[in-house]
N, C-alpha and C positions, 0 to 999 in steps of 0.2 A: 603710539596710541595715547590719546588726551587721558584724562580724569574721566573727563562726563564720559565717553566714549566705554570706558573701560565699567562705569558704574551704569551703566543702561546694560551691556552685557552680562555683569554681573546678576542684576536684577530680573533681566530673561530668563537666566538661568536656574535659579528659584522659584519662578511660573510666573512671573509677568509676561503678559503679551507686551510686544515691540510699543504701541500706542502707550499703555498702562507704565509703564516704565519713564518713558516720554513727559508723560505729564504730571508722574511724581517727582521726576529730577527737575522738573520746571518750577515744581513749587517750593523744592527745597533751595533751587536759587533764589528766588525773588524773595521767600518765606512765607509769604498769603499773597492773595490776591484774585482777581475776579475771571469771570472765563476768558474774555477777552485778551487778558495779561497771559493767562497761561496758555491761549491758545495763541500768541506773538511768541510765547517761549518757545513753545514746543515744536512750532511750525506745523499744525495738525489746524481742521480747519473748528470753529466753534462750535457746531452741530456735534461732531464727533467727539470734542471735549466733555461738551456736557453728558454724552455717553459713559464717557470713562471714569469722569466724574465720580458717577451713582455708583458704579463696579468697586473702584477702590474706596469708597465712602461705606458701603455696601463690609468689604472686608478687614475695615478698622484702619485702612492707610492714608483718609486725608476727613479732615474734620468740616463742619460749614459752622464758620462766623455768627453767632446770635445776634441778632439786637442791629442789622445793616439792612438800609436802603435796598444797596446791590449786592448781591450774593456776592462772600468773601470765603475764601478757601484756605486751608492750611495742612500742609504735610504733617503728618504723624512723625513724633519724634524715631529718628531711623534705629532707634534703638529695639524698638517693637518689631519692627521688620526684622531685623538682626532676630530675635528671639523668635515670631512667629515660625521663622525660617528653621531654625536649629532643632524647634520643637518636631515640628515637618520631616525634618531629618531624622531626628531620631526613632517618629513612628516608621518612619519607612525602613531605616535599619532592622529594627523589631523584626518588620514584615518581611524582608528578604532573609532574616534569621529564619524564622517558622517554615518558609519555602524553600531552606536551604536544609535543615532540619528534615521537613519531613518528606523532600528527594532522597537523605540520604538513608532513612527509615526504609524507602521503598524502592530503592531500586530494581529489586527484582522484579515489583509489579512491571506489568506492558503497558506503553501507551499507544492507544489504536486510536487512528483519526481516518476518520469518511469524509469522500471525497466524490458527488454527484455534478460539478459543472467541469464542463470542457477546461476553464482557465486554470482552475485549481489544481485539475488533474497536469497539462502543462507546465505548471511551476515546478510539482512531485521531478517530473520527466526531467526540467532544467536542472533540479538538485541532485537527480543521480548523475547526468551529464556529467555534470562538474567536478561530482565528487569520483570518478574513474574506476578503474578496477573492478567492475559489475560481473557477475553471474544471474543468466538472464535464461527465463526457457519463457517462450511466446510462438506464435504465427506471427509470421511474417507477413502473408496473402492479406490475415484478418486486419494486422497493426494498419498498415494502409488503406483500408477502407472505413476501418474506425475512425483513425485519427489522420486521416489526409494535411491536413494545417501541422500537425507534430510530423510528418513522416519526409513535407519537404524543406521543413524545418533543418529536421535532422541532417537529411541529405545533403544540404548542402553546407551547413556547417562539419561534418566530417568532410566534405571533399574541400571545402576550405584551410582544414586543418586545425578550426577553431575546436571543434571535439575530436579527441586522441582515443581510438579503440583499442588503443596498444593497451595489454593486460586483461581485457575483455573476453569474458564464454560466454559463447551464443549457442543456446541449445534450438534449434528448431525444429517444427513437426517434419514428416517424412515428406509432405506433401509440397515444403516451401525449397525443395531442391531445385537448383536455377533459376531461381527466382531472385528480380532486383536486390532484395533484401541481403539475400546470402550471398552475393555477387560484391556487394559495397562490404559489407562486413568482411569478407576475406580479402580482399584488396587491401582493405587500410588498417588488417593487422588484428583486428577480433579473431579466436581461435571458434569455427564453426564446428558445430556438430547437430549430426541428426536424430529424434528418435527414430526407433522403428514402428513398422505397425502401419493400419490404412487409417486408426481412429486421429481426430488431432485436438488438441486444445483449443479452445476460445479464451482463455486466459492467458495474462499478462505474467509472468514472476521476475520480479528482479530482486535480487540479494546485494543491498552496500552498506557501509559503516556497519552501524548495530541496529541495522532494521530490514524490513522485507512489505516491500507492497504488493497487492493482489489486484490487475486490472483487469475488469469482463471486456473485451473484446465484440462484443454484440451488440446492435444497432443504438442501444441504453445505455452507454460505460459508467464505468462508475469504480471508484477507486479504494481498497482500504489498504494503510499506512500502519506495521506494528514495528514502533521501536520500542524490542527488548534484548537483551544483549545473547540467553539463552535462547531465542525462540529462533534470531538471528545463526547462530550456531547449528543450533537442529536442521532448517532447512537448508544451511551450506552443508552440512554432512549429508546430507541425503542430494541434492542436486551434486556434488563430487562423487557421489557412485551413479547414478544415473549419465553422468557427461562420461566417465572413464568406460561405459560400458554400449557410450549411443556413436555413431558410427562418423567417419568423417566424409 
């Protein structure tokens, strides 16, 4: 990796856009010069220079010539940028203290996120996926007519073996006995169980890491998300008497 190469990188990294970067190392080669010159440097076309121009003139990185015919340009000494930079840095240090601080102040609060579009709800479903080992009480019957797009989703990434139900409790209502659902799930290694009873849930529960979502199963779904590590707790202990006493 060249010089310039390594100092266009550098400078993205810090918040230059690719462009902005581009045609301050242009001017720090040449030293000034007019758009034309810096748009030969940069290889960016002159329209766009004089864009970028204004941006970093705008934030103190390239100065305009007095007293000329043609517009002449000049980079800010890189010292500025070096400082502006470190300054930058050290607010945001500040700020990731205060947000490090005052997680560890709160941990115990819960954090609950809503979740009202299809995609959203989706991604929730991808991140338990992923993350294994679930205890879950839902419909089955309902999960599928709610969520048709997640359901053969699902389906076929377990029979793919992209998702592993090994470690999995599936509690489902009495009502989704033989049904697809309960059929794949005991196939590929989820331990099923039924409650009793003729009533059934239209709700979603699934229990992973240190949190617990709640999906309505009804023509409307709509999703909430609580990670807290206690609340997580509470509802494995009670879903663990409920599974040890629902039938298989």
């Amino acid at each position: 990796m060249d010089f310039e190469t390594r100092t266009l990188e550098g400078l993205q990294r810090i918040g230059f856009s690719d462009k902005e970067a581009r045609v301050y190392v242009a001017l720090l080669s040449i030293g000034q010069g007019d758009v034309t010159d810096i748009a030969r440097k940069s290889a960016l076309k002159r329209s766009i220079v004089y864009v970028v121009l204004e941006r970093l003139h705008d934030a103190g990185y390239v100065s305009q010539l007095p007293g000329l015919k043609i517009r002449q340009y000049a980079p800010t000494d890189p010292d500025v940028v070096i400082h502006q930079s470190k300054s930058a840095l050290l607010l945001l240090e500040r700020s990731l203290d205060y947000y490090s601080n005052l997680e560890k102040t709160s941990q115990s609060a819960a954090r609950v996120r809503y979740y009202d579009s299809l995609a959203a709800i989706e991604a929730v479903y991808a991140e338990q996926n992923a993350a294994g080992n679930l205890k879950i009480t839902s419909s089955g019957k309902h999960l599928m007519k709610t969520f048709p797009s997640v359901w053969k989703d699902w389906k076929e990434k377990i029979e793919s073996g992209e998702i592993s139900l090994k470690g999995w409790q599936y509690m489902l209502n009495a009502q989704d006995r033989g049904t697809e659902v309960a059929k794949i799930l005991r196939t590929h290694g989820a331990t099923v169980r039924f409650l009793s009873g003729k009533g059934e849930s239209l709700f979603d529960f699934v229990i992973w890491d240190k949190s617990v979502s709640i999906t309505s199963l009804e023509h409307k779904p709509n999703m909430i998300v609580i990670e807290s590590k206690k609340i997580h707790d509470s509802f494995e202990y009670f879903f663990d008497l409920l599974f040890a006493n629902a039938s298989a």
